[in-house]
N, C-alpha and C positions, 0 to 999 in steps of 0.2 A: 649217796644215792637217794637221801630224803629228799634233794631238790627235785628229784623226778616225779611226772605227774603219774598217776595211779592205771592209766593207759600202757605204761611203758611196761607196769609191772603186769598187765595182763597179758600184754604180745608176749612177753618171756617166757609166762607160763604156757601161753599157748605153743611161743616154740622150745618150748623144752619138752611139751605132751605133742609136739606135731607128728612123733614116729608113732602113739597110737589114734590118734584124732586127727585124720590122712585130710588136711583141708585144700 
């Protein structure tokens, strides 16, 4: 997963926190 750009690792986070940060 290091070849992934640092974008990829932000959507994750965002969809791993999307059931409290309802976007």
């Amino acid at each position: 997963m290091k070849n992934r750009p640092e974008g990829f690792l932000k959507a994750k986070f965002i969809a791993h926190h999307s059931e409290q940060f309802d976007y």
